[in-house]
N, C-alpha and C positions, 0 to 999 in steps of 0.2 A: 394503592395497588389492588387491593382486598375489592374495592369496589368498580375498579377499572376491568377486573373477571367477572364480578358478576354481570353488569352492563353488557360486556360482547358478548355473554350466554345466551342473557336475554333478549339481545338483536338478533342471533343465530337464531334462537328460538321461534323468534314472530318470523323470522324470512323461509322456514322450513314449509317446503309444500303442505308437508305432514303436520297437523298441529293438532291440539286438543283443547275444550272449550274448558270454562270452568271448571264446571262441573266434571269433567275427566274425559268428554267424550271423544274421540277420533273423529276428523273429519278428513275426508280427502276433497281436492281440487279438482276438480274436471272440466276440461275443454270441449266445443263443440259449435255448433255451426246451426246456422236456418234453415230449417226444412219438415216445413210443417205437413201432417199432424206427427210425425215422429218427433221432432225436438223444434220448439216452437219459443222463439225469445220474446213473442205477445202475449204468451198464458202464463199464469204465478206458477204451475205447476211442469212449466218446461217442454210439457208435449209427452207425449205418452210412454216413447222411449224413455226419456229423463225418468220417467216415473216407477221404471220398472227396475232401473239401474238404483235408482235413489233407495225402494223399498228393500233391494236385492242385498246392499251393504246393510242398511237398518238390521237386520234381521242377524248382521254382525256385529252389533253395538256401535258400525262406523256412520257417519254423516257424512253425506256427498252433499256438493257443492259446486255447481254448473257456471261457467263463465261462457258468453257467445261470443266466437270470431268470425271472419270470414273464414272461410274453412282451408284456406292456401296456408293461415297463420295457426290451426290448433291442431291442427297435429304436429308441426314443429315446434312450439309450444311446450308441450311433452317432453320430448328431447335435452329443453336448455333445465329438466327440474324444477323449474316456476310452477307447474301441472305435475299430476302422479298419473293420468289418463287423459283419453279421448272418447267422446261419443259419437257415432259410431262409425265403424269401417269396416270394407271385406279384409278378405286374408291374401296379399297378394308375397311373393317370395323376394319382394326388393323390402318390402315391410316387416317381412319376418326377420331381417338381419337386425332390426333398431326395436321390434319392440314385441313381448310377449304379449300374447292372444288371451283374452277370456275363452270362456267355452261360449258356443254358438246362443246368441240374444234374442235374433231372430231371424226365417230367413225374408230375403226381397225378391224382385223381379222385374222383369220391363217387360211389358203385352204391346201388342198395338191395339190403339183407339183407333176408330171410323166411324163414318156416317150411320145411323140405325137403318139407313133408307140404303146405304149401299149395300151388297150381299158381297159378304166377305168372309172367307174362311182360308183355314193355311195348314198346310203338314209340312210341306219342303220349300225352298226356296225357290221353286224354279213354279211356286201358286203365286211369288208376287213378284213376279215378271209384266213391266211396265209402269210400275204402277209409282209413283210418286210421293216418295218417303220423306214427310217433316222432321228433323234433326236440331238441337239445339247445339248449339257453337261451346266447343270444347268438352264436350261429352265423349264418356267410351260407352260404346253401346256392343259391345262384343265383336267375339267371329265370324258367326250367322252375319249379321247385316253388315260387317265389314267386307265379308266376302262377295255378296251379293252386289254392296256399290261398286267394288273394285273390277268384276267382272263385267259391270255394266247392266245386270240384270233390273236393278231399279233405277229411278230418279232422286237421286240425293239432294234434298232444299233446305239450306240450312239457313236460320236465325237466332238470334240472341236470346231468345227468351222460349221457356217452354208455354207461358198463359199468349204468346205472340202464337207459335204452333197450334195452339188450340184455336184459337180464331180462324188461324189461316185453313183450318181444318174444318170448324166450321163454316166459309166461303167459298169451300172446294176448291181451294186451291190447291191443298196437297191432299193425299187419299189415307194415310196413316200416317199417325205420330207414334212412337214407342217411347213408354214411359211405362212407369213404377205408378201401379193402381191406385194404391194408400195415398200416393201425393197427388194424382191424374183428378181422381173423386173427390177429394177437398179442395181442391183450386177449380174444380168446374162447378161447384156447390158454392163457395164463396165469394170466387170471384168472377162466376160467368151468370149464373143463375141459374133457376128451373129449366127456362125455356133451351138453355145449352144444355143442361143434362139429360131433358129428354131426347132431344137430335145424338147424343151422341153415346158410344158404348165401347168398350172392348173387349178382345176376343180372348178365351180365359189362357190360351196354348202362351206357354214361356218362351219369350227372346230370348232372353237371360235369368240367370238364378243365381243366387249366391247366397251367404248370409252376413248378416253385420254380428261384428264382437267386439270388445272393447280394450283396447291396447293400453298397454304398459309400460313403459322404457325401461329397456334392458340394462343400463346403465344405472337404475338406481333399485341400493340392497333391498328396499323395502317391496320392490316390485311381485315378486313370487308369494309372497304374503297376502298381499291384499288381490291379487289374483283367483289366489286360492278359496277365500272370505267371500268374495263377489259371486267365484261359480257353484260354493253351498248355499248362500242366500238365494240367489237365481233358481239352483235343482229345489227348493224350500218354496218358494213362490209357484214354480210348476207343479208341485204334488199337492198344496193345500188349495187349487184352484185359482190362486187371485190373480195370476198372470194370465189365465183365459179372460178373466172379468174384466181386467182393467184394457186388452186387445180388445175385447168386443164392446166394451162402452165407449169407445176411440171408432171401432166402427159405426157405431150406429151412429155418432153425433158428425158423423163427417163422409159419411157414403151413403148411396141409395140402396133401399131393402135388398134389392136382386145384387147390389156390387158388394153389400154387406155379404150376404150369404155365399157368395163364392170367396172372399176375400180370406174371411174366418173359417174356413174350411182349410185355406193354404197357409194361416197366419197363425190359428191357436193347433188344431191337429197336426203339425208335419214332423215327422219322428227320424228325422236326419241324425245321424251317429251326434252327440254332444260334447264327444272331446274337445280339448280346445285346440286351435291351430298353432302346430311349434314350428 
């Protein structure tokens, strides 16, 4: 019987999210998704988000530990306690019922790309009246352009792929794609080449904004803990610099001079309140 306990501790033990290595360390499980250069399932070091999460617990004596899904599956993932967390997501109020917020990781955005040859600029929506908007299939892309397609003021063309968008943008087919810059500049850098990045640019004004954080299921005790661990490691990386360093060697290796320099201007200086979303 004596060894019949010990055995079920020790299966309890290895099946906990939560585990510790030999040598005594904490490690937590984290789920996450493809989307490079933010979190990247082709580089050892996960992508640069990964990297700032991963140093953010270090700096708690905890070890993260990254697994890729498709992203439909890691956030629910979370939920069943297989994961202690997610990388990364906004804050929306159907999300805040299942899982608590980090304090803010970083923020994002969606601009529109165009032609460098077209003259294009925008304040209100009634500047892209006519004009023929690329959309990738199952995107939210906010209010602003929701409301515009619905009133009819633009041309909604949508397909399956954002590196399709960029082509069909390239061909002049459609007149803007909106996308998120950090992903727009390393897909038209890697996989379109020089000659597509100099045709093409976008305009610096926000469709959208928000920030990603990193969620925790409400449902398990340990969650408020390592919560807390993650947003001192995080304020610790922002005060001793290496979070500007590791954001801007992410740019440079994956945006153009001029897309760096406005990019990191939005990406390491933006001083949005740092609570975390409850």
């Amino acid at each position: 019987m004596k060894w019949y306990w010990l055995f079920l501790f020790s299966l309890l033990f290895c099946l906990s999210p939560l585990s510790h290595s030999a040598d005594g360390e904490e490690t937590i499980r984290i789920t996450t998704g493809h989307w490079p250069p933010y979190l990247d399932e082709d580089r050892p070091d996960g992508g640069f988000l990964a990297r700032i999460i991963r140093e953010a617990f270090a700096t708690e004596d905890i070890k993260a530990e990254f697994t890729f899904f498709p992203w439909s599956r890691a956030l629910a993932l979370v939920k069943t306690r297989n994961y202690q967390a997610s990388a990364v997501w906004s804050c929306t109020k159907e999300r805040r019922r299942d899982f608590l917020y980090s304090a803010p990781i970083l923020p994002y955005q969606y601009v529109f790309y165009h032609r460098q040859k077209m003259a294009f600029d925008w304040d209100s929506l009634s500047d892209l009246e006519g004009m023929a908007v690329g959309l990738t299939q199952d995107y939210s892309y906010g209010q602003t352009l929701s409301a515009a397609m619905n009133s009819g003021l633009v041309n909604a063309d949508v397909t399956t792929s954002d590196l399709a968008n960029f082509r069909k943008l390239l061909l002049g087919r459609i007149d803007l794609f909106p996308m998120d810059p950090v992903v727009g500049e390393a897909m038209i850098g890697e996989q379109l080449g020089p000659e597509a990045r100099a045709r093409l640019e976008f305009h610096p004004k926000a469709l959208r904004s928000a920030l990603y954080h990193l969620p925790f299921s409400r449902d398990d005790p340990e969650a408020g803990r390592l919560r807390r661990a993650f947003d001192r490691g995080l304020a610790k990386l922002r005060e001793s610099g290496r979070y500007q360093e590791i954001i801007e060697n992410a740019l440079k290796a994956h945006s153009s001079p001029a897309a760096a320099a406005i990019l990191e201007d939005k990406l390491v200086n933006w001083d949005e309140d740092p609570s975390p979303c409850v």
